[in-house]
N, CA and C atoms as an extended XYZ file, in Angstrom:
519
Properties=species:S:1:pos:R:3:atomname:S:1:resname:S:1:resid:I:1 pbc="F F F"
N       113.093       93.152       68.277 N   UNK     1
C       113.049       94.563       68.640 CA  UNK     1
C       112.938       94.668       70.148 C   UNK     1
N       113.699       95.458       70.823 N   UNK     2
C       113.558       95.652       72.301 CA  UNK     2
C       113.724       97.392       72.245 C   UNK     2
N       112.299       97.502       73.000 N   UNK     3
C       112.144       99.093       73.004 CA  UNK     3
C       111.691       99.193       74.859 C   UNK     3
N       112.353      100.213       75.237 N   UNK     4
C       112.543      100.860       76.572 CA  UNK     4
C       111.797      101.791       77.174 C   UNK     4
N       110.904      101.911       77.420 N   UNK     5
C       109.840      103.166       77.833 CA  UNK     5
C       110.162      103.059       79.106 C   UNK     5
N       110.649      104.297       79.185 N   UNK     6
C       110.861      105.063       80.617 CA  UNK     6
C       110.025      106.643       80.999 C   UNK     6
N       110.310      106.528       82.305 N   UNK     7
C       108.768      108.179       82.220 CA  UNK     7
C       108.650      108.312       83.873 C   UNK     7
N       108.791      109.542       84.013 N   UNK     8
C       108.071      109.641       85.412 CA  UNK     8
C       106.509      108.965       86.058 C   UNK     8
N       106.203      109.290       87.244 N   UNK     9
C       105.342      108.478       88.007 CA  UNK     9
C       103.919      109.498       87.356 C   UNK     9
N       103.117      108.770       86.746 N   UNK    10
C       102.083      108.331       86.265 CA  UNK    10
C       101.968      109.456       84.988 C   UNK    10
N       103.030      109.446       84.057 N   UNK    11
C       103.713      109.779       83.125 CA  UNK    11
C       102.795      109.856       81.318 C   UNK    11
N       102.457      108.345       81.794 N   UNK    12
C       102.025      107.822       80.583 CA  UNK    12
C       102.632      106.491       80.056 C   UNK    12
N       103.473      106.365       80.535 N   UNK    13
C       104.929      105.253       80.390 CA  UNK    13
C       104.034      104.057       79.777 C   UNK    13
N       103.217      103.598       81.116 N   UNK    14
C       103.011      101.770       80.780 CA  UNK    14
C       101.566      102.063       79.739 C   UNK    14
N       101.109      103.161       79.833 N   UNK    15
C        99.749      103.229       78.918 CA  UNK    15
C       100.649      103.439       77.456 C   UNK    15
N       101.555      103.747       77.427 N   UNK    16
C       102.066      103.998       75.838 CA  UNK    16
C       102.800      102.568       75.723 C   UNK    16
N       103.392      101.930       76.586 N   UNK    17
C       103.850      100.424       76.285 CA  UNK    17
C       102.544       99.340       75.818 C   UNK    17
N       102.097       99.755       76.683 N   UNK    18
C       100.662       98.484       76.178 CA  UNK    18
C       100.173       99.170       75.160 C   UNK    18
N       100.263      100.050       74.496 N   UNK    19
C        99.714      100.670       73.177 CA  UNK    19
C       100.459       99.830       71.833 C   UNK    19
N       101.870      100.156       72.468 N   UNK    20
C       102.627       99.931       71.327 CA  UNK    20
C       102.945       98.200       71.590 C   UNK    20
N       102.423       97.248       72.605 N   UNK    21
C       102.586       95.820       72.417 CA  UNK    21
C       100.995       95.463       71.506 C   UNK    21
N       100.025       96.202       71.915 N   UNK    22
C        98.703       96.067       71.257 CA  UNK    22
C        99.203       96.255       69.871 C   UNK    22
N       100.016       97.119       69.249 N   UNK    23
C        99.851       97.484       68.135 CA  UNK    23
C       101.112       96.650       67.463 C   UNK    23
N       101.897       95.509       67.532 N   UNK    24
C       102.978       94.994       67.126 CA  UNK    24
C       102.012       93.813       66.368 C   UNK    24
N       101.057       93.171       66.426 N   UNK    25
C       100.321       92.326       66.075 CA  UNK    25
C       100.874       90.715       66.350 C   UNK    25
N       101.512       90.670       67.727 N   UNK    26
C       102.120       89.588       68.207 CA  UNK    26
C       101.359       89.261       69.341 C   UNK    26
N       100.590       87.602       69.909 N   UNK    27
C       100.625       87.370       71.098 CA  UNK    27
C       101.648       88.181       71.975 C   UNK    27
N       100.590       89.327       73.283 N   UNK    28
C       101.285       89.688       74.316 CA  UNK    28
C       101.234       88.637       75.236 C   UNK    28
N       102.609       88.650       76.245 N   UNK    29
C       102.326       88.144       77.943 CA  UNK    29
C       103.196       89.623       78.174 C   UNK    29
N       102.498       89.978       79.521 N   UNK    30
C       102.257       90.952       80.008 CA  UNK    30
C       103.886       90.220       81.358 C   UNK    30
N       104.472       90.629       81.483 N   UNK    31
C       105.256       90.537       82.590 CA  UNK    31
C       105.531       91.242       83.854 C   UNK    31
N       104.342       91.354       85.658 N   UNK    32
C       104.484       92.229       85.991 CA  UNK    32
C       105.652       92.056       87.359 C   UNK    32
N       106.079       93.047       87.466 N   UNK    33
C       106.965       92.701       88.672 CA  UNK    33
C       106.709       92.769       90.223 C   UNK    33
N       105.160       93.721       89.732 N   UNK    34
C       104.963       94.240       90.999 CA  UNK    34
C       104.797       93.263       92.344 C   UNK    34
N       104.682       93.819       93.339 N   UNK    35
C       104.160       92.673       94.539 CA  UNK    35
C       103.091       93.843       95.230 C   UNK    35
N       102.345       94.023       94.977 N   UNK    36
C       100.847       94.911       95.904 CA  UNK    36
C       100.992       94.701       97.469 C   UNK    36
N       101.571       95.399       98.167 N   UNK    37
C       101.710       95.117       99.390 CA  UNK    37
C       100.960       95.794      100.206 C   UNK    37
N       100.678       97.139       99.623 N   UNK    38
C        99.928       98.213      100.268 CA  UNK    38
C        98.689       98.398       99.444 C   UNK    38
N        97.517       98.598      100.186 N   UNK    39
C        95.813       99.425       99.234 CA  UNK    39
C        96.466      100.144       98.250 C   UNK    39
N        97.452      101.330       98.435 N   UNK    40
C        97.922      101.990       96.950 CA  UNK    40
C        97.854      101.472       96.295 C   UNK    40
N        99.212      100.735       96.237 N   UNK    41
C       100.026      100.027       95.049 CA  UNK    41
C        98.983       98.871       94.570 C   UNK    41
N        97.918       97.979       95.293 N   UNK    42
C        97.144       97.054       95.038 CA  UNK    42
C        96.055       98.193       93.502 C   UNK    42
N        95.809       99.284       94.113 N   UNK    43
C        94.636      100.056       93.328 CA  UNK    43
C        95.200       99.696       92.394 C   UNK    43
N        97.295      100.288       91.962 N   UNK    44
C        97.511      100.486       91.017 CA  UNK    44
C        97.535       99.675       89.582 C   UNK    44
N        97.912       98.327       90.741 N   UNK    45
C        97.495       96.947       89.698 CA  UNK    45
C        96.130       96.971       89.480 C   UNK    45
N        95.338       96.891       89.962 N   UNK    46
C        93.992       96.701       89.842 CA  UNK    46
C        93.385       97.418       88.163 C   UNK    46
N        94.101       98.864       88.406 N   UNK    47
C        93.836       99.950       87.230 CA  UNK    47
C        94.929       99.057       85.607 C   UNK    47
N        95.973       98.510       86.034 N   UNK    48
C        96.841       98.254       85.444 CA  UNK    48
C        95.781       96.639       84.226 C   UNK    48
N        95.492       95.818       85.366 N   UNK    49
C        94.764       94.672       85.197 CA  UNK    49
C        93.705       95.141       84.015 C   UNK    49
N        92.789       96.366       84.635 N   UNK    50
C        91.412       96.507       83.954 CA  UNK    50
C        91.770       97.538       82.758 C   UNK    50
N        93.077       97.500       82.193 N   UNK    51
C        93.043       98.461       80.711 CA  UNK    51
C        93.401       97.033       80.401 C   UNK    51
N        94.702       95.740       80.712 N   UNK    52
C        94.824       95.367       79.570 CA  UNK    52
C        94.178       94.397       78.852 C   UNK    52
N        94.168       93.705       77.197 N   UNK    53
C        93.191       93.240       76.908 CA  UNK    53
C        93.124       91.510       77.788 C   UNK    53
N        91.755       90.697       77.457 N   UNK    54
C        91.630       90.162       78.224 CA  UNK    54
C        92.511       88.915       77.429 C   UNK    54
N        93.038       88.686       76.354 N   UNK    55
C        93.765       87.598       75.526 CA  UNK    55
C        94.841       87.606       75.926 C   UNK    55
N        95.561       88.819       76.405 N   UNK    56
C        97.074       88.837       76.652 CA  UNK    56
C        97.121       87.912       78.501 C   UNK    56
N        98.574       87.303       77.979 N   UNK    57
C        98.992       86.103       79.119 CA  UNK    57
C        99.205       87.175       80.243 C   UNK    57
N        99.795       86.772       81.153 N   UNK    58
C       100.141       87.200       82.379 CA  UNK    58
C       101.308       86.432       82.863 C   UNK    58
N       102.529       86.806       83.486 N   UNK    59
C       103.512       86.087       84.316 CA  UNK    59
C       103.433       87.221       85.068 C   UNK    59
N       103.833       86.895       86.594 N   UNK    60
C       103.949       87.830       87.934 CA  UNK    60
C       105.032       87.087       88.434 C   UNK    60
N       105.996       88.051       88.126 N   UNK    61
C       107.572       87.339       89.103 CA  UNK    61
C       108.476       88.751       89.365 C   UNK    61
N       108.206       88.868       90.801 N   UNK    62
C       108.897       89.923       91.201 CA  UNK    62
C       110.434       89.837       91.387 C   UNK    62
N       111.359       88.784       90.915 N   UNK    63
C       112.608       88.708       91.471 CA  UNK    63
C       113.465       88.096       90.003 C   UNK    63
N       112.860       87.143       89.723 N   UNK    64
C       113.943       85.978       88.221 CA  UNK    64
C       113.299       86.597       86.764 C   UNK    64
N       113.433       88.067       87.209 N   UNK    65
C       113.343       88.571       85.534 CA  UNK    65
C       113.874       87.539       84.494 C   UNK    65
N       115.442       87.550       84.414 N   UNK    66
C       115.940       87.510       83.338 CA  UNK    66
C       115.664       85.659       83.302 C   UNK    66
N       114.991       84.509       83.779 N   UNK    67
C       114.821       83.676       83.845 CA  UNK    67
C       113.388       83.561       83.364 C   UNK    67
N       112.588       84.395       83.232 N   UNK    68
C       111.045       84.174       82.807 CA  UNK    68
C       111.105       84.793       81.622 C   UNK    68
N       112.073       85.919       81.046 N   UNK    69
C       112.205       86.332       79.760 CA  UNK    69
C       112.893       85.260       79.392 C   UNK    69
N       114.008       84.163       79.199 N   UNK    70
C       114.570       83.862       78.807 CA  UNK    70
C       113.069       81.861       78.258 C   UNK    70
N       112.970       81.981       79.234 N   UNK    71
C       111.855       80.951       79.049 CA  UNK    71
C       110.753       81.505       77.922 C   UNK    71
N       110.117       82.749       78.341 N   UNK    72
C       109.236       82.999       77.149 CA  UNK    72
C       109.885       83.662       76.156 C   UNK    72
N       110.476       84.504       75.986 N   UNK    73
C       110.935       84.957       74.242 CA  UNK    73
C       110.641       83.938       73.445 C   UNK    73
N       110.156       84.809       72.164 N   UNK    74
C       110.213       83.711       71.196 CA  UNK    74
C       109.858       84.726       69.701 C   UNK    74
N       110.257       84.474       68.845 N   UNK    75
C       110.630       85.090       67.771 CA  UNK    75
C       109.023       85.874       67.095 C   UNK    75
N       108.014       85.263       67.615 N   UNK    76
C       106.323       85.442       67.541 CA  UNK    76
C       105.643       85.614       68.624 C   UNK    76
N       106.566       86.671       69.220 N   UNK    77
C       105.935       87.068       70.842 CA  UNK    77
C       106.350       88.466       71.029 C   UNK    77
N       105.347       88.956       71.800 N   UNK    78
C       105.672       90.295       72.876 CA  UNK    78
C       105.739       89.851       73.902 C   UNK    78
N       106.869       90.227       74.926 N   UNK    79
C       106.906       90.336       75.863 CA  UNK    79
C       106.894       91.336       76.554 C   UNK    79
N       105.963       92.140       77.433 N   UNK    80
C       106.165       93.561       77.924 CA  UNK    80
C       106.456       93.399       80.032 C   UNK    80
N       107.312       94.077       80.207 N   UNK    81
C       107.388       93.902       81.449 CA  UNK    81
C       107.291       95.219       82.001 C   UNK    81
N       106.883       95.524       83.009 N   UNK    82
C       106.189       96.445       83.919 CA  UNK    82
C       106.347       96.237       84.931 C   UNK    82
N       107.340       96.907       85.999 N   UNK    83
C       108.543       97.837       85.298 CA  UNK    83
C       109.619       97.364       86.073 C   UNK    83
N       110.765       97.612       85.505 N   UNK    84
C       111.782       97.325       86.298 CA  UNK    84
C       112.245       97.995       87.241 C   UNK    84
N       111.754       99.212       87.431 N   UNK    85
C       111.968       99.957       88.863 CA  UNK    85
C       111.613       98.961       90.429 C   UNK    85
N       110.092       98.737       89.907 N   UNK    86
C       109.795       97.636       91.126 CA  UNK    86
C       110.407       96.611       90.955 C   UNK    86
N       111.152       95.920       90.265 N   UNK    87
C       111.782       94.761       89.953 CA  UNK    87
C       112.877       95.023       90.825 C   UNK    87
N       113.682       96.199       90.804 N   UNK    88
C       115.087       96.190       91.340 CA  UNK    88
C       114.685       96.840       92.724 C   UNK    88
N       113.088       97.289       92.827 N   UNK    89
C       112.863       97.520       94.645 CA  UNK    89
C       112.686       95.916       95.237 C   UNK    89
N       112.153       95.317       94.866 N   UNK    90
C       112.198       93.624       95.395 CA  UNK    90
C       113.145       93.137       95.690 C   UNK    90
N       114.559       93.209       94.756 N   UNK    91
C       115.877       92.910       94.715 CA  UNK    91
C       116.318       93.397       96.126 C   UNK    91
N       116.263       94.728       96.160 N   UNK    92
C       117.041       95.321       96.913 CA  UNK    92
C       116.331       95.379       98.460 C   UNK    92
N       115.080       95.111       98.646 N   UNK    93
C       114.557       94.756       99.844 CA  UNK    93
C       114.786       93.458      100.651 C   UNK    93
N       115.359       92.497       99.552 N   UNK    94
C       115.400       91.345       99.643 CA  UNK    94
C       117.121       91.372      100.924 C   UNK    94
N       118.118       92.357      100.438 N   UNK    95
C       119.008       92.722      101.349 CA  UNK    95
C       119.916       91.578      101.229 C   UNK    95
N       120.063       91.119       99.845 N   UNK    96
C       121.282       90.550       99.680 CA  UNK    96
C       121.376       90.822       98.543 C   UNK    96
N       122.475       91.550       98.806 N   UNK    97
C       123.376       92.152       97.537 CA  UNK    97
C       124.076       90.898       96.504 C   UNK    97
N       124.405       89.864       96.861 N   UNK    98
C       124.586       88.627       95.632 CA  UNK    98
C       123.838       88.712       94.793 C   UNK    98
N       122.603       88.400       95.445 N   UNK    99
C       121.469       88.020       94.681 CA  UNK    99
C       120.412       88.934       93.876 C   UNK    99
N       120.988       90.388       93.874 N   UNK   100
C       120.492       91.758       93.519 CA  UNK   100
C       121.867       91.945       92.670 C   UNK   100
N       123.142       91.618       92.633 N   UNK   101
C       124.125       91.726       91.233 CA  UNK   101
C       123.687       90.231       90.279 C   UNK   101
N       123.246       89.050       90.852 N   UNK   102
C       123.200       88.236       89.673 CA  UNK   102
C       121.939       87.972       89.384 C   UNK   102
N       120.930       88.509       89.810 N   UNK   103
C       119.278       89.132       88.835 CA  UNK   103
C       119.804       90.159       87.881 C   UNK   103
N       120.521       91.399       87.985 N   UNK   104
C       120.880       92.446       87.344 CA  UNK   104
C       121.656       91.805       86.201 C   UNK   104
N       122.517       91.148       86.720 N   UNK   105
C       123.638       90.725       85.730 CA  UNK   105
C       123.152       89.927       84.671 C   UNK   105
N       122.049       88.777       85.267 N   UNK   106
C       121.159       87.745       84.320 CA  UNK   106
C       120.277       89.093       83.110 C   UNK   106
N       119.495       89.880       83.638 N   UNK   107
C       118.909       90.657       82.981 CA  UNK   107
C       119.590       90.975       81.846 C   UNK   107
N       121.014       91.553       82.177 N   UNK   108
C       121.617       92.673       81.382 CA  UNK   108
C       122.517       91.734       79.959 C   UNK   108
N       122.733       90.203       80.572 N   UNK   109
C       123.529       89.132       79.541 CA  UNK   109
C       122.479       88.847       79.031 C   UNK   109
N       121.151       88.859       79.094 N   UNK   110
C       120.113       88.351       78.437 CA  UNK   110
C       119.250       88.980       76.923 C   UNK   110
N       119.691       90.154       77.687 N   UNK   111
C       118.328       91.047       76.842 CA  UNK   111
C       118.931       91.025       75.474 C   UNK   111
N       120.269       91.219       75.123 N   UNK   112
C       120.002       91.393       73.743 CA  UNK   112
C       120.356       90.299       73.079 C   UNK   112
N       120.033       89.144       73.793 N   UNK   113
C       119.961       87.906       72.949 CA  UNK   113
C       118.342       87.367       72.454 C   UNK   113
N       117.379       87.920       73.473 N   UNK   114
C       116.037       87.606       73.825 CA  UNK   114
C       115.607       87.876       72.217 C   UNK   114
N       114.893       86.880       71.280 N   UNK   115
C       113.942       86.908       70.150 CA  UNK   115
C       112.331       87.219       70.448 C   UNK   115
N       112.355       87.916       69.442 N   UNK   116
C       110.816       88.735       69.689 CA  UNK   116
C       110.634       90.041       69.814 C   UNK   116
N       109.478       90.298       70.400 N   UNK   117
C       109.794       91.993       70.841 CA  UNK   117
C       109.053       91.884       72.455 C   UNK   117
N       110.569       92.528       72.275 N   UNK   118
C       110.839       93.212       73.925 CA  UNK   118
C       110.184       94.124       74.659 C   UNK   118
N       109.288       94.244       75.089 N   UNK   119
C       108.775       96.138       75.631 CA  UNK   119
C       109.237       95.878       77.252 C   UNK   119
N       110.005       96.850       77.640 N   UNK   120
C       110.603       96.920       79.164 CA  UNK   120
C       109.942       98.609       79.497 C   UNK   120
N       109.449       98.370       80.395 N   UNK   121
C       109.114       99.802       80.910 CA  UNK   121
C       109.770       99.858       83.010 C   UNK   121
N       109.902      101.301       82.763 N   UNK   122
C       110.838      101.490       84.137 CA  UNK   122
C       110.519      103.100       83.928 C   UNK   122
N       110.318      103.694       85.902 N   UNK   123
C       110.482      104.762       86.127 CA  UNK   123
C       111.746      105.441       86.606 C   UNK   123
N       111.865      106.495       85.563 N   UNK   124
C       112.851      107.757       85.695 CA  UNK   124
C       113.197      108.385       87.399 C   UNK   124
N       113.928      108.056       87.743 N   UNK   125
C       114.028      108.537       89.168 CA  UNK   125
C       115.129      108.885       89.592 C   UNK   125
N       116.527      109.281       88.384 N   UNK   126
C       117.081      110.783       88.517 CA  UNK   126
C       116.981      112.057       88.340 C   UNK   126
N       115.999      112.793       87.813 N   UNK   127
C       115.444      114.016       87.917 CA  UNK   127
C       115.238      114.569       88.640 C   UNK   127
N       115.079      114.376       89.871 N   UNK   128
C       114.904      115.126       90.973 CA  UNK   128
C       115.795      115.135       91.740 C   UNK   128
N       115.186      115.461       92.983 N   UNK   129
C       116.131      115.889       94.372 CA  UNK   129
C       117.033      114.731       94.413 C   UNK   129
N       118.303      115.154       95.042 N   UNK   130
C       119.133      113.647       95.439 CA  UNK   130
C       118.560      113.619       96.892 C   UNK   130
N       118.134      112.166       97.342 N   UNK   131
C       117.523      111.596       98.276 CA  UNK   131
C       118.290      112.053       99.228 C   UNK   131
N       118.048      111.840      100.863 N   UNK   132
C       118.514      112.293      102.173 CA  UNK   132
C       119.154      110.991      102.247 C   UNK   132
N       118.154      109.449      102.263 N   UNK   133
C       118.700      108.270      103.096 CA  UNK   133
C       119.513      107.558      102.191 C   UNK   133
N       120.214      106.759      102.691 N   UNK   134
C       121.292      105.603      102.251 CA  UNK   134
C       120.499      104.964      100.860 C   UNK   134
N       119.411      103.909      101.527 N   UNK   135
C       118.932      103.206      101.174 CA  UNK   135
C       117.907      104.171       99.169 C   UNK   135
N       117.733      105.189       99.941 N   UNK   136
C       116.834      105.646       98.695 CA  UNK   136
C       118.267      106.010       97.502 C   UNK   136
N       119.463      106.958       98.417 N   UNK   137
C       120.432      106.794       97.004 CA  UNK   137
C       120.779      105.371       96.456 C   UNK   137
N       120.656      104.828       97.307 N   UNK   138
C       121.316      103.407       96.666 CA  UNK   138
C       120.334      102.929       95.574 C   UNK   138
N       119.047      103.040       95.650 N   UNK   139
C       118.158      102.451       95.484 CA  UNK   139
C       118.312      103.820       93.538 C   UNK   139
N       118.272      104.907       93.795 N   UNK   140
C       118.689      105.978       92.553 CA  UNK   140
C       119.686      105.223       91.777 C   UNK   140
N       121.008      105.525       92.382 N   UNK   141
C       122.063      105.483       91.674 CA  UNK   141
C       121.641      103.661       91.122 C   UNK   141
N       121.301      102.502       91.510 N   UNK   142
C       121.464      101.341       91.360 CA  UNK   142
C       120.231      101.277       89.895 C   UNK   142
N       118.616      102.102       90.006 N   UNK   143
C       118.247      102.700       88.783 CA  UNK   143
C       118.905      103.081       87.508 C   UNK   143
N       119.549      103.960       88.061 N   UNK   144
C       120.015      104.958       86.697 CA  UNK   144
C       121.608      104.317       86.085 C   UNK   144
N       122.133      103.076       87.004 N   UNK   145
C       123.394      102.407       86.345 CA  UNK   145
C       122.575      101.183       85.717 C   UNK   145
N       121.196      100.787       86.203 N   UNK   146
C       120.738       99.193       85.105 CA  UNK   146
C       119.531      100.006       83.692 C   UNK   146
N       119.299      101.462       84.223 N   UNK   147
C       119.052      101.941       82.767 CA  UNK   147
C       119.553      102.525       82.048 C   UNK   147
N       120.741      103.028       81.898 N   UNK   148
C       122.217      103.274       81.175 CA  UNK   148
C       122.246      101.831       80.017 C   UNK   148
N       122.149      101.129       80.820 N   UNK   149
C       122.741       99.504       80.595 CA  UNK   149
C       121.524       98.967       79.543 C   UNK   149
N       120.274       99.095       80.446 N   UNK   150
C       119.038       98.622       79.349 CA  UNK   150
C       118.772       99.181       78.381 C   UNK   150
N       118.773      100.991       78.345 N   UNK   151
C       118.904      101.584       76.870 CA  UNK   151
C       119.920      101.112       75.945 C   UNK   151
N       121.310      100.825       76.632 N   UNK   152
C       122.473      100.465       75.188 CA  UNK   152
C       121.977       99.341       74.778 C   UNK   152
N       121.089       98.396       75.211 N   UNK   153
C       120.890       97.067       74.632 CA  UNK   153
C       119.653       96.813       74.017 C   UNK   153
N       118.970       98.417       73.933 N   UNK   154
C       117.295       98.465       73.194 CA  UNK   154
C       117.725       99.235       71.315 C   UNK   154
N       116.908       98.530       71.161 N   UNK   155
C       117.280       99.421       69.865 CA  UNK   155
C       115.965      100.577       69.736 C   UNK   155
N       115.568      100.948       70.738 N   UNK   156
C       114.184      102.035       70.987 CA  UNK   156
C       114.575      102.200       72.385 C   UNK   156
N       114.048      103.808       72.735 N   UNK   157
C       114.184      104.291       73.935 CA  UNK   157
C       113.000      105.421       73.969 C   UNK   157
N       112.544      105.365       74.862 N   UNK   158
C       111.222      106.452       74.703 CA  UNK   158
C       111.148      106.896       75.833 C   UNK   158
N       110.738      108.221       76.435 N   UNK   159
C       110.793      108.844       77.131 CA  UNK   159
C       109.018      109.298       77.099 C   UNK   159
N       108.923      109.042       78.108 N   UNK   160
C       106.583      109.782       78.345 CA  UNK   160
C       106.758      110.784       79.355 C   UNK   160
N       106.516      112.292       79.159 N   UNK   161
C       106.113      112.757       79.707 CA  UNK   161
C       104.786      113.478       79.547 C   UNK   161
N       104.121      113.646       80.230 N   UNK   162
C       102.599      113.952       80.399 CA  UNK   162
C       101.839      112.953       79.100 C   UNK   162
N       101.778      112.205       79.003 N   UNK   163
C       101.285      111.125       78.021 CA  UNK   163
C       102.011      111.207       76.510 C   UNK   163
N       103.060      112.190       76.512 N   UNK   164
C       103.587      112.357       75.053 CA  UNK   164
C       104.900      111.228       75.078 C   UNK   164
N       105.145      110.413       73.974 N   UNK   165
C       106.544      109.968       73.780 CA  UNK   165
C       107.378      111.023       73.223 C   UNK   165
N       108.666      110.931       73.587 N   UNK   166
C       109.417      111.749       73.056 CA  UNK   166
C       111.055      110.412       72.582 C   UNK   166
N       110.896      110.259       71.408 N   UNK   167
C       111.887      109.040       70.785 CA  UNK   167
C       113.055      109.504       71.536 C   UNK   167
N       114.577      108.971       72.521 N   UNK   168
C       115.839      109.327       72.647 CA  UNK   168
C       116.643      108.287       71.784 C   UNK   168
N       116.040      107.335       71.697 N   UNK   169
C       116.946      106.293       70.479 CA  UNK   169
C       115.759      105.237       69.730 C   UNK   169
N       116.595      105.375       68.239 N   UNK   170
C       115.948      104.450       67.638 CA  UNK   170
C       114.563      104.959       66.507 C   UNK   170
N       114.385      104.112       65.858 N   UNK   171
C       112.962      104.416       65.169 CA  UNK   171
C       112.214      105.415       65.889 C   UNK   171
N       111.593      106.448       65.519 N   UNK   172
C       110.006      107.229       65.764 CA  UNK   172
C       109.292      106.601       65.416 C   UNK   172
N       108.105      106.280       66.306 N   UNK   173
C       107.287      105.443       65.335 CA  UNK   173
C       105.531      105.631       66.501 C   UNK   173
């Protein structure tokens, strides 16, 4: 099963993913992408760290997604990753575009081969304004073409706004 929780910024998204990996009754590893560079973003892990339980694994790889899923899947596993928004900001800071199409590309040949269950969570960030700078459309449009791509290959798609799921594909559940 690979289910997709997507959601605006502080939505409910990753609190309803770790709900629903808690509730699959499979060893979790927690997969995060983040890199804490700033006091913010550090809090945010910090908050992220102290909900989940203390049994579930941990991998931190901000760049070889589809190489650390492909190593852990396994037919008696959750894997939840959090989130691929920051996954494809790493990519794309990194400022080589090779190596930001064949992370994407590894991801996208991978996922629906991956055994187990899948939880991918990523923030929604066409809804709003279209950006002023280069870098932030690029950074939109390059979003909303690898989650096009990750919903056709989930058989669940969930949408959180204000802590509610709202099912767009797949089982309600």
């Amino acid at each position: 099963m690979r289910t997709f929780v997507i959601g605006g910024a502080r939505s409910g998204k990753s609190r309803l993913a770790e709900q629903r990996a808690a509730d699959c009754g499979l060893p979790v590893t927690y997969i995060a992408t983040s890199q804490p560079l700033d006091g913010e973003l550090d809090e945010r892990v910090q908050l992220h760290r102290q909900r989940r339980p203390v049994e579930w694994g941990l991998i931190e790889e901000p760049l070889a997604l589809a190489a650390v899923l492909k190593a852990e899947a396994a037919a008696d596993r959750c894997l939840l990753v959090d989130c691929l928004t920051l996954w494809l900001t790493n990519l794309l800071m990194l400022d080589d575009p090779r190596r930001l199409a064949e992370e994407r590309d590894a991801l996208l040949g991978c996922l629906e081969h991956l055994p187990g269950h899948i939880i991918l969570v990523s923030n929604e960030t066409g809804l709003g304004v279209v950006p002023m700078g280069e870098l932030t459309r690029r950074y939109v449009d390059l979003a909303g073409v690898v989650h096009q791509a990750v919903a056709e290959r989930c058989q669940q798609v969930i949408l959180t706004v204000a802590g509610l799921p709202l099912t767009l594909k797949g089982p309600a559940s």
